[in-house]
C-alpha positions as CSV (number, residue, x, y, z in Angstrom):
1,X,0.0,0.0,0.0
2,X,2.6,2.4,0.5
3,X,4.1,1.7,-3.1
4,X,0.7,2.7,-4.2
5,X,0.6,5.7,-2.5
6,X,3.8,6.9,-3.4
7,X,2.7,6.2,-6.9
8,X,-0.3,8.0,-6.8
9,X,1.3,11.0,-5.3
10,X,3.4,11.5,-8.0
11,X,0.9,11.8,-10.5
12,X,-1.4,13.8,-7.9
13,X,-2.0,17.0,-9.6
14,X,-2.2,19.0,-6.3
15,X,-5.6,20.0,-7.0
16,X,-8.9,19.3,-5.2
17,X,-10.7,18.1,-8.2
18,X,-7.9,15.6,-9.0
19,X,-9.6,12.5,-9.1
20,X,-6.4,10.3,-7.4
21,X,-7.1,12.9,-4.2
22,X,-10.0,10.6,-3.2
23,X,-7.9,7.2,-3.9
24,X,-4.7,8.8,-2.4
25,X,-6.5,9.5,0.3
26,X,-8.0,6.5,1.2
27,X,-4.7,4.7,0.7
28,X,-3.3,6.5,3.2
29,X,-5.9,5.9,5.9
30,X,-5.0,2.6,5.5
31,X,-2.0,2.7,5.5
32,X,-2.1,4.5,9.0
33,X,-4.9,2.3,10.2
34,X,-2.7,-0.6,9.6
35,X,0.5,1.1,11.7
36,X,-1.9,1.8,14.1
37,X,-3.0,-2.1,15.0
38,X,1.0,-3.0,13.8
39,X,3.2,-0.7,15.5
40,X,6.6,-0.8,14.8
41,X,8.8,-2.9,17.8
42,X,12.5,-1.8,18.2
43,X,14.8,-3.8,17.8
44,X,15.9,-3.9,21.6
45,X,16.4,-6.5,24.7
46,X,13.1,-8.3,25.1
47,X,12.5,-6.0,28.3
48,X,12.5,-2.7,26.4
49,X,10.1,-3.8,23.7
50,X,7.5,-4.9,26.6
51,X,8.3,-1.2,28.3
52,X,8.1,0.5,24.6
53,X,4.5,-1.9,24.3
54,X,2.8,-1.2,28.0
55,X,3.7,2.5,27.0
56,X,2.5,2.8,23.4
57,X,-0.7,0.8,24.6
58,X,-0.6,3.0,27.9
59,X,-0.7,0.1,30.4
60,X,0.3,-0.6,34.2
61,X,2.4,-3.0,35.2
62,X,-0.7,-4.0,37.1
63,X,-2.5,-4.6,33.9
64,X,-0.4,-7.1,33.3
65,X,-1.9,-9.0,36.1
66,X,-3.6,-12.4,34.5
67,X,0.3,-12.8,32.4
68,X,2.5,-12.7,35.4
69,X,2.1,-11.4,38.7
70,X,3.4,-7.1,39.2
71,X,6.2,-8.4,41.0
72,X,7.6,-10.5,38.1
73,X,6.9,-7.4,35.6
74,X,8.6,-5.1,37.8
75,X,11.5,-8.1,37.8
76,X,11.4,-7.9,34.2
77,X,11.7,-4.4,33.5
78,X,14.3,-4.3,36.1
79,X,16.1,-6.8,34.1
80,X,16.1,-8.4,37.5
81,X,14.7,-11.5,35.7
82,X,14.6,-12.9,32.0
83,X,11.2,-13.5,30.5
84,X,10.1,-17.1,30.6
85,X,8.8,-19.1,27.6
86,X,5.0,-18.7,29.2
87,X,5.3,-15.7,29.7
88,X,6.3,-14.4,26.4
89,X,4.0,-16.7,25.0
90,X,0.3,-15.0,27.1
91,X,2.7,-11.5,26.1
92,X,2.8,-12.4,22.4
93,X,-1.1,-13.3,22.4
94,X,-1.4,-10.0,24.6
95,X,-0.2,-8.0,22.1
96,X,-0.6,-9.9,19.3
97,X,2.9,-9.8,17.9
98,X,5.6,-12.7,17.5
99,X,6.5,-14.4,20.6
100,X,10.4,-13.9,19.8
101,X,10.1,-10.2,20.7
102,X,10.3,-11.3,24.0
103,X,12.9,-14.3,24.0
């Protein structure tokens, strides 16, 4: 989608009545839809990207509550304690990404 967007922007007059404005912008909505339910996880120690994740999702610790208990969170983030196979698995379906973000 983002090839086609950059293609239709080139040939985008710049006009209002253009008739690629409407398709242009409709592309682009999802496009940013799409990032929106898909952000972007950096490429960091499995303990960041679960910071970077309760942040962009603006979560507690304590949300995490059903996964692993607030103590083992805070452990976690801490980098007190590694993040165990279950729990990157219940993290993975939690934020529905690929459990090797957090191995």
């Amino acid at each position: 989608m983002v090839r086609v967007s950059n293609t239709l922007s080139e040939y985008l007059s710049g006009g209002a009545e253009d008739p690629l404005a409407d398709l242009h912008a409709i592309v682009t909505e999802l496009i940013a839809h799409w990032q929106a339910r898909h952000p972007t996880l950096p490429q960091a120690e499995p303990r960041e990207v679960l910071r970077h994740l309760l942040a962009t999702h603006g979560l507690k610790q304590k949300d995490l509550a059903g996964i692993a208990s607030p103590t083992v969170v805070s452990d976690i983030l801490a980098g007190r304690r590694a993040i165990s196979k279950k729990v990157a698995k219940a993290l993975a379906a939690r934020f529905q990404t690929d459990v090797s973000v957090f191995l």
